[in-house]
GUSE-704600 format. One record per residue: residue number from 1; residue in three letters; chain; x, y, z of N, C-alpha, C in turn. Coordinates in Angstrom, 1 decimal, padded with zeros to 4 digits. Example, Ala and Ser with C-alpha at 12.3 -4.5 7.8 and 13.67 -1.06 7.14 Angstrom:
[node 1,"ALA","A",[013.2,-005.7,007.8],[012.3,-004.5,007.8],[013.2,-003.3,007.8]]
[node 2,"SER","A",[012.8,-002.2,007.1],[013.7,-001.1,007.1],[012.9,000.0,007.9]]
//
This chain:
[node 1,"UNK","A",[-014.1,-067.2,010.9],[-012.7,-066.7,010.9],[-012.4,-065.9,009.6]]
[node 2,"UNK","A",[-012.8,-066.2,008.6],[-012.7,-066.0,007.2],[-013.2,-064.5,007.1]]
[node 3,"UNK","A",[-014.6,-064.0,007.8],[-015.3,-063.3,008.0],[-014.2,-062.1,008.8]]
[node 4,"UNK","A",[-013.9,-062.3,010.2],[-012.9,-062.1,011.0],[-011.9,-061.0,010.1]]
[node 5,"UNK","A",[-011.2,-061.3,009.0],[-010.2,-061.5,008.7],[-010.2,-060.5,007.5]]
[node 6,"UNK","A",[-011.7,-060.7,006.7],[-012.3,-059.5,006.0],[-012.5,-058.1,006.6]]
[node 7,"UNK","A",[-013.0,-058.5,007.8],[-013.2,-057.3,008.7],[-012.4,-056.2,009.1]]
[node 8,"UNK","A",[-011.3,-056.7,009.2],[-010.0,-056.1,009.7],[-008.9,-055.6,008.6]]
[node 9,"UNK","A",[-009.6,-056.2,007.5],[-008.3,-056.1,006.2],[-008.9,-054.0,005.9]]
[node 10,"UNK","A",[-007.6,-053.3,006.1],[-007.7,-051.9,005.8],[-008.5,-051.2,004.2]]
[node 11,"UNK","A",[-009.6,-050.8,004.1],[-009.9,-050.7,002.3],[-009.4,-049.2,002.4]]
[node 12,"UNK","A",[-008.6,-049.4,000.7],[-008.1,-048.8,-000.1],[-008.3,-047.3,000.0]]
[node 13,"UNK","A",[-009.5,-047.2,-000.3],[-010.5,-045.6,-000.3],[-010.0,-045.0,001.5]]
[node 14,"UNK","A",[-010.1,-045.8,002.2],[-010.1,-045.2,003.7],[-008.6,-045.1,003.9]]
[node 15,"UNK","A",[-007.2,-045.4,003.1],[-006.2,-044.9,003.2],[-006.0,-043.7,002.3]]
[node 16,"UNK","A",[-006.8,-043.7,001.3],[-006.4,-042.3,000.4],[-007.3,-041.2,001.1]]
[node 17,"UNK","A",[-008.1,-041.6,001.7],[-008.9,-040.0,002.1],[-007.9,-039.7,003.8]]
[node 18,"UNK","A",[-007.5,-040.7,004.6],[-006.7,-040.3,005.6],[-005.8,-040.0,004.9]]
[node 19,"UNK","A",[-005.0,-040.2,003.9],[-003.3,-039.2,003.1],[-003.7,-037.9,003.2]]
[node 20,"UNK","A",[-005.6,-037.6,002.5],[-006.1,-036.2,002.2],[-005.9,-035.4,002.9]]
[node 21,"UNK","A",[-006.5,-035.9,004.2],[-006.8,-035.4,005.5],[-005.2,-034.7,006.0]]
[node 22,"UNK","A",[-004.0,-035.8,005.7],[-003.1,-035.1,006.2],[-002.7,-034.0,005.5]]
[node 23,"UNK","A",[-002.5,-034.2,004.1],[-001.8,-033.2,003.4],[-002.7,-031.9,003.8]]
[node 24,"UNK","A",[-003.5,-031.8,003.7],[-004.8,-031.0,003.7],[-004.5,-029.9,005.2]]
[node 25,"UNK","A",[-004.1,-031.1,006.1],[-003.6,-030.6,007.6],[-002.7,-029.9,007.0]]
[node 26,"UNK","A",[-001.4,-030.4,006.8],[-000.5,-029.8,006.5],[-000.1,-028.2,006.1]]
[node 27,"UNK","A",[-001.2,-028.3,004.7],[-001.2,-027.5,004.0],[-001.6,-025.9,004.9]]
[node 28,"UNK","A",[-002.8,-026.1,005.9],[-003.4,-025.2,006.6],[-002.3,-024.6,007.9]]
[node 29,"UNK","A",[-001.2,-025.9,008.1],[-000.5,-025.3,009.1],[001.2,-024.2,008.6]]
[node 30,"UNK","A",[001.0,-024.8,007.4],[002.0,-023.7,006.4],[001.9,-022.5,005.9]]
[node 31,"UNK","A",[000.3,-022.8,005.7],[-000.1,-021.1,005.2],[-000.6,-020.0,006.4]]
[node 32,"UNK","A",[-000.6,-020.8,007.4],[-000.7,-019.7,008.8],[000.4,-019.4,009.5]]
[node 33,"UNK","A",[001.7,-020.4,009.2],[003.1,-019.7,009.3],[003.3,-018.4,008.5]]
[node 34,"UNK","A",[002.9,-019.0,007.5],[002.9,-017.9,006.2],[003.1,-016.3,006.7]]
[node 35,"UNK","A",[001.4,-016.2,006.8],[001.0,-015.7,007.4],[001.5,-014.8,008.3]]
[node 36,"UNK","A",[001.6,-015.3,009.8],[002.3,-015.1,010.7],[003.6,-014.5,010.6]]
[node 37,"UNK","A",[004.4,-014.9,009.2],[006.1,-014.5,009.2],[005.5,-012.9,008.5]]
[node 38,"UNK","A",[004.7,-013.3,007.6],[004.1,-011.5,006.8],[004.2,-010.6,007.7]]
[node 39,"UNK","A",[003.2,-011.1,008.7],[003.0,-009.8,009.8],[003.8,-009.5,010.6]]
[node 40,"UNK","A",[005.0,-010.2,010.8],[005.8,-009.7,011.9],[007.0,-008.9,011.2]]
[node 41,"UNK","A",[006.8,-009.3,010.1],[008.1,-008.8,009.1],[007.6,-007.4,007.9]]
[node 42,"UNK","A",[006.2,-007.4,008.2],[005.8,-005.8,007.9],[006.3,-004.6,008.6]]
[node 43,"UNK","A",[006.9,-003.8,008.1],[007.1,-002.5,008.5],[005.7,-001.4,008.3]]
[node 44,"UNK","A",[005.5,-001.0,009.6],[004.0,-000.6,009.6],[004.8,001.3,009.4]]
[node 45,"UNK","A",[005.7,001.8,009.2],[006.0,002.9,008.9],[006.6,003.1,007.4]]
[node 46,"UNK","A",[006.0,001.9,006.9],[006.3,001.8,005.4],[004.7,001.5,004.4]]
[node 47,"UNK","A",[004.7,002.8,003.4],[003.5,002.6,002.8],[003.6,001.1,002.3]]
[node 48,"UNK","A",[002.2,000.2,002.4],[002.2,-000.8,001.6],[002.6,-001.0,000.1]]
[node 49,"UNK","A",[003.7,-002.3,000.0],[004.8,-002.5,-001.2],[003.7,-002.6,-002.7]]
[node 50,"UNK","A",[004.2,-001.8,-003.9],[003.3,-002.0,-005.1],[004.5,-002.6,-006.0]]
[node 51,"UNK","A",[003.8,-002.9,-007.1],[003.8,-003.9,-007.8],[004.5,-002.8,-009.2]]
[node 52,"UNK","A",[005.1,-003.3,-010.3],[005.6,-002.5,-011.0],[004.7,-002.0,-011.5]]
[node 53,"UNK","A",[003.1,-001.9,-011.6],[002.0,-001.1,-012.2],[001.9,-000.3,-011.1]]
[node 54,"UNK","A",[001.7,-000.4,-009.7],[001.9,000.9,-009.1],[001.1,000.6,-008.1]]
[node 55,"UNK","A",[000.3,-000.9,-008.0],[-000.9,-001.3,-007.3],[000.4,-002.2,-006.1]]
[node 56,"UNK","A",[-000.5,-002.0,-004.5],[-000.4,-002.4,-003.5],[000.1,-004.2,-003.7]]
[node 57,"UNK","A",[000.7,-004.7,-003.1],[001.0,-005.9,-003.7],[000.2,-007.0,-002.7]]
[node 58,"UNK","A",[-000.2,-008.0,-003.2],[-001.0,-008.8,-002.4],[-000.8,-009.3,-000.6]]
[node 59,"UNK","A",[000.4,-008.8,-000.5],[001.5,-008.9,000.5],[000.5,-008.0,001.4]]
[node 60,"UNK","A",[000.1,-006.8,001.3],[-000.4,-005.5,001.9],[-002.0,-005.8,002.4]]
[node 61,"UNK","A",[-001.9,-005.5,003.8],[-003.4,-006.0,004.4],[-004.7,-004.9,003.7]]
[node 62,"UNK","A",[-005.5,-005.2,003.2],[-006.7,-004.3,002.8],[-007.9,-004.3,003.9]]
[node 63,"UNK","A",[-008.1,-003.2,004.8],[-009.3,-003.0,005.5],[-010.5,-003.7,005.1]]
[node 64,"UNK","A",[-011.4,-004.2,005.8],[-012.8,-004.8,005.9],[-013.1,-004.8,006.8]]
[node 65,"UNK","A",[-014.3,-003.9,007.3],[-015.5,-004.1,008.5],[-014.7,-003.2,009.0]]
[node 66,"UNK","A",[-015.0,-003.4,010.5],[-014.6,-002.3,011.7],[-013.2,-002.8,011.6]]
[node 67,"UNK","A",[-012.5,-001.6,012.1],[-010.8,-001.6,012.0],[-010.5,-001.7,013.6]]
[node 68,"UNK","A",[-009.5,-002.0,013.8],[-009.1,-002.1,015.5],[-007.8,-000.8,015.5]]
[node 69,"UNK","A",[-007.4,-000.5,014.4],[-006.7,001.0,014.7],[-007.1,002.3,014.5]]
[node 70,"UNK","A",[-006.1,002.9,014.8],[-006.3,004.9,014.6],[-007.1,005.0,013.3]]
[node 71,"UNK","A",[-007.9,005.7,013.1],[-008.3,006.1,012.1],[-007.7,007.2,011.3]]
[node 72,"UNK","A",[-007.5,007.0,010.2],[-007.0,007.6,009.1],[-006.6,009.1,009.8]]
[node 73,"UNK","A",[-005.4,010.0,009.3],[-005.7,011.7,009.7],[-006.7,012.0,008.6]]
[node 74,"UNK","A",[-006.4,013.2,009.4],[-007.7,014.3,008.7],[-008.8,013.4,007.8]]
[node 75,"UNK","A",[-010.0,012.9,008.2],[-011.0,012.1,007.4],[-011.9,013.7,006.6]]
[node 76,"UNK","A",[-011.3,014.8,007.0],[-012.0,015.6,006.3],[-011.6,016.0,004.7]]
[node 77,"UNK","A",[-010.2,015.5,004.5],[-009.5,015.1,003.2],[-010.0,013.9,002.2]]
[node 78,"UNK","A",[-010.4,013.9,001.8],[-010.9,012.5,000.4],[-010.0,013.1,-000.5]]
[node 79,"UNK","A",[-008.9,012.1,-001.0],[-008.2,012.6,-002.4],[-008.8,012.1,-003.3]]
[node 80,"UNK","A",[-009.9,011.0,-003.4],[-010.4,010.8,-004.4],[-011.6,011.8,-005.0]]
[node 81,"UNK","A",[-011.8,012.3,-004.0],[-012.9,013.7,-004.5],[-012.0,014.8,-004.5]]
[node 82,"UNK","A",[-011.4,015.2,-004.1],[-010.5,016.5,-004.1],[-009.8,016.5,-005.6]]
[node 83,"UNK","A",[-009.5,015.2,-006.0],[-008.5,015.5,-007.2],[-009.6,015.2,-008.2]]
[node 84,"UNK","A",[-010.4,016.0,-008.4],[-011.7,016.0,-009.5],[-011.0,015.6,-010.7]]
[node 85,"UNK","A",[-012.1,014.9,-011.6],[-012.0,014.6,-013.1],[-010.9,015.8,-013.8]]
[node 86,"UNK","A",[-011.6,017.0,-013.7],[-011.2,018.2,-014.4],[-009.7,018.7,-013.8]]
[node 87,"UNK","A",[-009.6,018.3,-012.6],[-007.8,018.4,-011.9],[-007.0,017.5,-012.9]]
[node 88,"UNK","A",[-007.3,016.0,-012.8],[-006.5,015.2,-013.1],[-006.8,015.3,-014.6]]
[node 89,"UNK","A",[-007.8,015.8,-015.6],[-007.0,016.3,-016.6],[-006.6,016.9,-017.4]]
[node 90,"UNK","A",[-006.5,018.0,-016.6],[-005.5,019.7,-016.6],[-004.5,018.7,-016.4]]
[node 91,"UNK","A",[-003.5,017.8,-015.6],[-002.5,017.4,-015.4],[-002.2,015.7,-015.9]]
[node 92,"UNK","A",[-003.0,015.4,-017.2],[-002.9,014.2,-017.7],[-002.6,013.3,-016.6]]
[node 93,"UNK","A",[-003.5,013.0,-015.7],[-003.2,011.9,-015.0],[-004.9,011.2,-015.1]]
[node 94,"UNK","A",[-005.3,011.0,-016.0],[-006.1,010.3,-015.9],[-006.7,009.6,-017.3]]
[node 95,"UNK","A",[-005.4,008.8,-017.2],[-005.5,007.4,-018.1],[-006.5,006.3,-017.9]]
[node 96,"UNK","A",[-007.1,006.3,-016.5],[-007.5,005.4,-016.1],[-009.0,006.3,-015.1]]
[node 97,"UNK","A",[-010.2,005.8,-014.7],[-010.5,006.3,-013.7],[-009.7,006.2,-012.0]]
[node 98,"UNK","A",[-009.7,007.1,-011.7],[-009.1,006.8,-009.7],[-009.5,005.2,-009.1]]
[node 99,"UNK","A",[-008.5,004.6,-008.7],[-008.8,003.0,-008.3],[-009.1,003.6,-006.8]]
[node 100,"UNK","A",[-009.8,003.0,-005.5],[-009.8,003.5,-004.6],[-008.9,002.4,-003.7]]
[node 101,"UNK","A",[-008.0,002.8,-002.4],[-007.5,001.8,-002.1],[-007.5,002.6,-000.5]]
[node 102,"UNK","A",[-007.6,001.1,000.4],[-007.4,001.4,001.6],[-006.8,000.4,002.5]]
[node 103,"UNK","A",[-005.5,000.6,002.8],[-004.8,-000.7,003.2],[-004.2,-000.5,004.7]]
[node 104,"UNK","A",[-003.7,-001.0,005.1],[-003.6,-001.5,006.9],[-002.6,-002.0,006.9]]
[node 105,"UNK","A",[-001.1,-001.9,007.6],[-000.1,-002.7,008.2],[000.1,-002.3,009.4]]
[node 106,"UNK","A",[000.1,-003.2,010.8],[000.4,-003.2,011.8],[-001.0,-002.4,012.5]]
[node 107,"UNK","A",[-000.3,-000.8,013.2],[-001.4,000.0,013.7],[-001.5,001.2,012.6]]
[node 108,"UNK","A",[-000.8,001.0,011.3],[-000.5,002.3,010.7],[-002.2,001.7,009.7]]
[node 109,"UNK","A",[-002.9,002.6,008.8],[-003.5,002.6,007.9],[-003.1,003.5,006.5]]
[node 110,"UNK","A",[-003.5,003.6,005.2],[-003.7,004.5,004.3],[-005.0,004.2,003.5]]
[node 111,"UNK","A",[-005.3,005.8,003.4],[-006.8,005.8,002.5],[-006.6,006.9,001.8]]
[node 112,"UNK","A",[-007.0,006.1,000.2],[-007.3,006.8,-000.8],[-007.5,006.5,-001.8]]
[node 113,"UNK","A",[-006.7,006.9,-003.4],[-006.8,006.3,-004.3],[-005.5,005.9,-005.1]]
[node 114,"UNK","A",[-005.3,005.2,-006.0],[-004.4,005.0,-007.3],[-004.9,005.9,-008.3]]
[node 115,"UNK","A",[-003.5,006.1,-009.3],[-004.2,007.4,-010.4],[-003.0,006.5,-011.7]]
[node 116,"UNK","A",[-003.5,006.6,-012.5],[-002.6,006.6,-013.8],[-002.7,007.7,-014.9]]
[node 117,"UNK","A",[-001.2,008.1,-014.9],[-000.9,009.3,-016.0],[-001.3,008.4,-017.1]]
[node 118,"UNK","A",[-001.5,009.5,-018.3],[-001.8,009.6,-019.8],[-000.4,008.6,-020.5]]
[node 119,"UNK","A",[001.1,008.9,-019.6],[002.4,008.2,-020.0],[002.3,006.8,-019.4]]
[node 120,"UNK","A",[001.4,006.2,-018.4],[001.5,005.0,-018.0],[002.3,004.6,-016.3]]
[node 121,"UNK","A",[002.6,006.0,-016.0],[003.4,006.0,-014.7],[002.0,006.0,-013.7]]
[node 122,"UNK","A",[002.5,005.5,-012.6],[001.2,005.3,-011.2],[001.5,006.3,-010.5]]
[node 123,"UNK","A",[000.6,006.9,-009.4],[000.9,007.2,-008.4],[000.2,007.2,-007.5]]
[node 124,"UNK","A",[000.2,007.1,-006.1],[-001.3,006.5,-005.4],[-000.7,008.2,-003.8]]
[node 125,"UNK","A",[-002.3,008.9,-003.8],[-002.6,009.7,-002.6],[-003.5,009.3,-001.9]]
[node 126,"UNK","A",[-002.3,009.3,-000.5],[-003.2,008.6,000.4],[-003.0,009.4,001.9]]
[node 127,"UNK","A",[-003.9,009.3,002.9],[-003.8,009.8,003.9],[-003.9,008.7,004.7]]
[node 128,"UNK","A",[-002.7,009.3,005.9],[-002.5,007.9,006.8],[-002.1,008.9,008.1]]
[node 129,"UNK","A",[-002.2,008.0,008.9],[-001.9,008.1,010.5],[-000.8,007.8,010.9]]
[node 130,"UNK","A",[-000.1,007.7,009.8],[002.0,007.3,010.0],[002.5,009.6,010.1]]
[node 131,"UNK","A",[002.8,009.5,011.4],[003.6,011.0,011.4],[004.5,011.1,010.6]]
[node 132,"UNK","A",[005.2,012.7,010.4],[006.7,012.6,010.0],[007.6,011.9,010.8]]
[node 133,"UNK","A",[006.9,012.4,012.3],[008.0,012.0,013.1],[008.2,010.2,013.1]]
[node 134,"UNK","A",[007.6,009.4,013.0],[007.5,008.2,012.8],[008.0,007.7,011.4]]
[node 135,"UNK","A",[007.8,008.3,010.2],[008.5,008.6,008.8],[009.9,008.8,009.1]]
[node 136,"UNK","A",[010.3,009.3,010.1],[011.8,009.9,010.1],[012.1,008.8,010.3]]
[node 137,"UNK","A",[011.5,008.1,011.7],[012.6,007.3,012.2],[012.8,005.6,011.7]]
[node 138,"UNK","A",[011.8,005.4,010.6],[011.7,004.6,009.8],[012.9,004.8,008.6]]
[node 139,"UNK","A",[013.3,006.2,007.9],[013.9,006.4,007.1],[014.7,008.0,007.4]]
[node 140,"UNK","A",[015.7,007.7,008.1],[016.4,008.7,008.5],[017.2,009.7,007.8]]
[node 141,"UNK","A",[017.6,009.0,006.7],[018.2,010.0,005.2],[017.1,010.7,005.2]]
[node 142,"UNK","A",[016.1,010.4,005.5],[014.6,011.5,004.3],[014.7,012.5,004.1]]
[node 143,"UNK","A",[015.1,013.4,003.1],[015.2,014.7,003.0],[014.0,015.6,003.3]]
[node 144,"UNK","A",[014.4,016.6,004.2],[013.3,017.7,004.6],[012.8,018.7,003.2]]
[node 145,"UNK","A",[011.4,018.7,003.1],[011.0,019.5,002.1],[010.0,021.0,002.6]]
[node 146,"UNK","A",[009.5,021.7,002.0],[008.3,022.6,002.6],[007.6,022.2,001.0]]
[node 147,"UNK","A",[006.2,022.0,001.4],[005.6,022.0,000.2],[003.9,022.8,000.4]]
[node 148,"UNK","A",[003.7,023.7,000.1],[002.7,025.0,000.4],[002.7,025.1,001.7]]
[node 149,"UNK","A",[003.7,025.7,002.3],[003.8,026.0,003.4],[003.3,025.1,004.7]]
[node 150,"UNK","A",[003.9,023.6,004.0],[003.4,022.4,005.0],[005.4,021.8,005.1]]
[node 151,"UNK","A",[005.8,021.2,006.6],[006.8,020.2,006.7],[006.5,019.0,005.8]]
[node 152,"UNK","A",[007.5,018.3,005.4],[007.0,017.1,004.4],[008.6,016.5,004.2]]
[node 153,"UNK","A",[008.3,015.4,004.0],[009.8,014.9,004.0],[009.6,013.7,002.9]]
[node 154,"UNK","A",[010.4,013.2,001.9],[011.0,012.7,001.0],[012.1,011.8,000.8]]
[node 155,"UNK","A",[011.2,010.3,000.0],[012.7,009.4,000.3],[012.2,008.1,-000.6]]
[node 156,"UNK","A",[013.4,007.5,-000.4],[013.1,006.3,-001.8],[013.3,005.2,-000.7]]
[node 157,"UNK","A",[011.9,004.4,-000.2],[011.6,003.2,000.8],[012.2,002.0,000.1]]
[node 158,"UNK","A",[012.6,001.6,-001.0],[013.3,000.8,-001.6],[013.8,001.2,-002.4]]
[node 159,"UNK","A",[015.6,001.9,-002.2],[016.2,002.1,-003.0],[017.0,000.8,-004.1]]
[node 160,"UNK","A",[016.6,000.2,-003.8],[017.3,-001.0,-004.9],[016.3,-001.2,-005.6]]
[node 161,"UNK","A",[014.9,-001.0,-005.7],[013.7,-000.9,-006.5],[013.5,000.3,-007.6]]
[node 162,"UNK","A",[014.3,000.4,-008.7],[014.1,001.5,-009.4],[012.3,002.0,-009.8]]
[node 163,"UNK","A",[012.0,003.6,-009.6],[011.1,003.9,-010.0],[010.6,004.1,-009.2]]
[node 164,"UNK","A",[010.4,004.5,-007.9],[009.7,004.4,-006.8],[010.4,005.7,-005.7]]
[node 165,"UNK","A",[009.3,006.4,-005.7],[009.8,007.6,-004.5],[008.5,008.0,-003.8]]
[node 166,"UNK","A",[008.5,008.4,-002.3],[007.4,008.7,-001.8],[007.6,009.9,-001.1]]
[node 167,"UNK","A",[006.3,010.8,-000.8],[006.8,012.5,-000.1],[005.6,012.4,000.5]]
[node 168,"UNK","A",[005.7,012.4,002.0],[005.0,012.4,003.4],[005.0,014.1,003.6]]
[node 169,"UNK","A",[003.7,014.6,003.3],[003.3,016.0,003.5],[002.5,016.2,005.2]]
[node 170,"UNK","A",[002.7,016.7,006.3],[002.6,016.6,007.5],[001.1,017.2,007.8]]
[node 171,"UNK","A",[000.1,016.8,008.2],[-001.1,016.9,008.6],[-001.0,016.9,010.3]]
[node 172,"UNK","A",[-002.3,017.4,010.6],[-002.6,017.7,012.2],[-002.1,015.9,013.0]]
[node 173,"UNK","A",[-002.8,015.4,012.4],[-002.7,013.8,013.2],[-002.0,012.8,012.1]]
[node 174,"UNK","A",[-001.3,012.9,011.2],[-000.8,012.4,010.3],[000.2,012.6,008.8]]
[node 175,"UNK","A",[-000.2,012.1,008.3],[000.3,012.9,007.0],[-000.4,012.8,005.6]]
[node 176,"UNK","A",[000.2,013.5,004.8],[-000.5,012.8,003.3],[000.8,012.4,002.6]]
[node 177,"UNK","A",[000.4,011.0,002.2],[001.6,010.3,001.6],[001.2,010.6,-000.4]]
[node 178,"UNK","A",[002.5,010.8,-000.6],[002.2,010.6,-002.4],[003.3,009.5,-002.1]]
[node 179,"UNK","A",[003.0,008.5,-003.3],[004.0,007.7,-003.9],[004.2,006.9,-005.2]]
[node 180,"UNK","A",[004.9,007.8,-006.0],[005.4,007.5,-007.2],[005.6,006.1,-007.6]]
[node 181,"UNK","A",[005.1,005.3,-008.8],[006.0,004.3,-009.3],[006.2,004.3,-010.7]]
[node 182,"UNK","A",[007.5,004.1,-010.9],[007.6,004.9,-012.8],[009.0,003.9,-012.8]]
[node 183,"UNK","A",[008.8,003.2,-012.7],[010.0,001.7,-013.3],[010.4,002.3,-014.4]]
[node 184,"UNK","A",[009.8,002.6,-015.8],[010.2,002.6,-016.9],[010.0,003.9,-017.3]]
[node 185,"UNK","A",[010.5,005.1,-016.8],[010.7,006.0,-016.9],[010.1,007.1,-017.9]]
[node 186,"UNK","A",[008.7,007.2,-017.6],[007.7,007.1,-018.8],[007.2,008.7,-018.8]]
[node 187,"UNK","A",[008.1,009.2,-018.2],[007.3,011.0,-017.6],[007.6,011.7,-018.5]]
[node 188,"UNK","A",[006.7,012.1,-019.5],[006.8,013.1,-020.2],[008.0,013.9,-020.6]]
[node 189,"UNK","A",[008.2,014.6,-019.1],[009.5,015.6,-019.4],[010.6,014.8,-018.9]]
[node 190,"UNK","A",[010.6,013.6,-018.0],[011.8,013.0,-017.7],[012.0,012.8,-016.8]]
[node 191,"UNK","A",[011.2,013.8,-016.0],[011.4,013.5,-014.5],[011.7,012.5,-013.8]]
[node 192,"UNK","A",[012.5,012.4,-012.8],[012.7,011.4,-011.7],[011.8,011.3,-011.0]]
[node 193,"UNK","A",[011.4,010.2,-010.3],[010.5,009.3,-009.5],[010.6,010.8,-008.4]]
[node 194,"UNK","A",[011.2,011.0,-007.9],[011.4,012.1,-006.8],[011.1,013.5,-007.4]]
[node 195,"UNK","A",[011.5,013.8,-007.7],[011.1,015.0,-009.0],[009.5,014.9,-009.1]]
[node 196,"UNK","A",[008.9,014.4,-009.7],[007.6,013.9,-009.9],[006.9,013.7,-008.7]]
[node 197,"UNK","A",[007.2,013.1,-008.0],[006.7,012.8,-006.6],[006.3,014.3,-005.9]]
[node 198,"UNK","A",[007.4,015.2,-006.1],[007.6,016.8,-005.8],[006.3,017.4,-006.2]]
[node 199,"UNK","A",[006.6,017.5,-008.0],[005.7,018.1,-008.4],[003.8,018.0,-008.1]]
[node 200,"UNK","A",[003.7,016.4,-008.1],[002.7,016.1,-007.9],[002.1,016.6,-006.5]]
[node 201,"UNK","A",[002.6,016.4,-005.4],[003.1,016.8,-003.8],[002.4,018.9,-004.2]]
[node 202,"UNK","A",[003.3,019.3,-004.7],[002.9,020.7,-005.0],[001.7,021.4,-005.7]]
[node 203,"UNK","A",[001.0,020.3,-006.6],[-000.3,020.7,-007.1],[-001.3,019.8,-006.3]]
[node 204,"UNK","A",[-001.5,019.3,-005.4],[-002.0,018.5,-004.4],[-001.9,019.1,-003.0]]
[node 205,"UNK","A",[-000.9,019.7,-002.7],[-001.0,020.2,-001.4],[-002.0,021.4,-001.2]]
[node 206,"UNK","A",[-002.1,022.8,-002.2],[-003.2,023.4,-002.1],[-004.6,023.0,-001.8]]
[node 207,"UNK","A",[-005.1,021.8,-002.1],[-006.3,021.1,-001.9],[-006.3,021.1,-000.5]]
[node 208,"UNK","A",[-005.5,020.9,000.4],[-006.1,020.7,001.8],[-006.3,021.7,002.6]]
[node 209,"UNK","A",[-007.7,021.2,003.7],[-008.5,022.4,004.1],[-007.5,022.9,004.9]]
[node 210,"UNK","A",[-007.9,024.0,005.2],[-006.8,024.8,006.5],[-007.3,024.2,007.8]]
[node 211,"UNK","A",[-006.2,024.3,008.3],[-006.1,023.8,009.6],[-006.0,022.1,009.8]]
[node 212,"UNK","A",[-006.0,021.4,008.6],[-005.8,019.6,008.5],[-004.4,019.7,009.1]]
//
C-alpha cells in the first residue's frame, strides 16, 4: 500500500515542465495572432513603413525563395546599378554604400535599394508593381506631377509622421517609387521632404530605359 501511494504521489519536475509546455503553447498561439492581425492590417498600396533612419520597419515582409506574386515592373531597371558610385557622388548621397532591399506586402512588391546623403537624410528607390492608378486610390489628395516627361504622382502616406514624402513615377507595368525620410530636417539647402523627394525623382527619372 505504502508502495501504492508513492506511485501515484505527482513529482515536482513533471509539474514544472507541464507549466512549460503550457506557457510555451500559449506563447506560439499569440505570436500567430500577431501575425495574422499584421497581415490583414497591411496596406499593400502603401510602400513598406521605415523607421526614423529611413530603413523598412520590421513590420514589412522581406522576399525569400520563390515569390507567389507579380513580379516587380520593369526588371530591366536596377536602381542599385543605375545610380552608380560616381551619380550618387556628384549628388552627395553617398554617405553610406546602397543597402539593397526587397520587400513584399499583400500582392504588391518593391525592389531596390536604401541610399544615405552626406547630411544623414535616407531615401530608398524602388521599383514595384503598385500602379498610379492603384497609388491614387490608396491616396486620393496625391498631387499630379510630370517628371521627364513621365505621369507621377506625390504624397505624404503618413502625414502625422514628420519627414516622410514619397513620388510614384509611372512605368509600363508599375511604377518607380522614391521615398524620402528626413525627420530632422537635415537637407543641405532646406528642402522639404517633398521638395527633395521632387528633386531626387528628377535626377533619377532620366536613368530609365525608354519604353519602361
Amino acid at each position: 500500500m505504502a508502495h501504492q501511494g508513492r506511485a501515484s504521489r505527482r513529482s515536482p519536475h513533471s509539474s514544472v515542465a507541464r507549466r512549460g509546455i503550457l506557457r510555451a503553447s500559449w506563447l506560439l498561439c499569440t505570436g500567430a495572432v500577431a501575425v495574422l492581425a499584421a497581415a490583414c492590417t497591411s496596406d499593400p498600396a502603401d510602400p513598406p513603413p521605415t523607421t526614423s533612419a529611413g530603413a523598412p520597419s520590421t513590420s514589412a515582409a522581406k522576399t525569400t525563395g520563390a515569390a507567389t506574386t507579380t513580379p516587380t515592373s520593369s526588371a530591366s531597371f536596377d536602381p542599385c546599378t543605375a545610380l552608380t558610385s560616381d551619380f550618387l557622388a556628384q549628388h552627395q548621397w553617398n554617405a553610406r554604400p546602397p543597402a539593397q532591399r526587397q520587400d513584399q506586402v499583400g500582392g504588391f512588391t518593391w525592389q531596390g535599394c536604401l541610399y544615405v546623403a552626406k547630411t544623414t537624410y535616407t531615401f530608398r528607390v524602388q521599383t514595384s508593381n503598385a500602379t498610379l492608378t492603384q497609388v491614387r486610390e490608396k491616396f486620393p489628395t496625391a498631387a499630379d506631377l510630370t517628371i521627364s516627361g513621365r505621369k507621377a504622382l506625390r504624397y505624404e502616406a503618413r502625414p502625422d509622421v514628420p519627414g516622410g514624402c514619397t513620388i510614384n513615377i509611372e512605368l509600363q507595368s508599375g511604377s518607380l517609387s522614391i521615398l524620402v525620410d528626413d525627420p530632422r530636417s537635415t537637407h543641405p539647402r532646406k528642402l522639404s521632404p517633398c521638395d527633395n523627394a521632387k528633386e531626387i525623382a528628377e535626377a533619377v527619372a532620366p536613368l530609365l530605359p525608354s519604353g519602361s
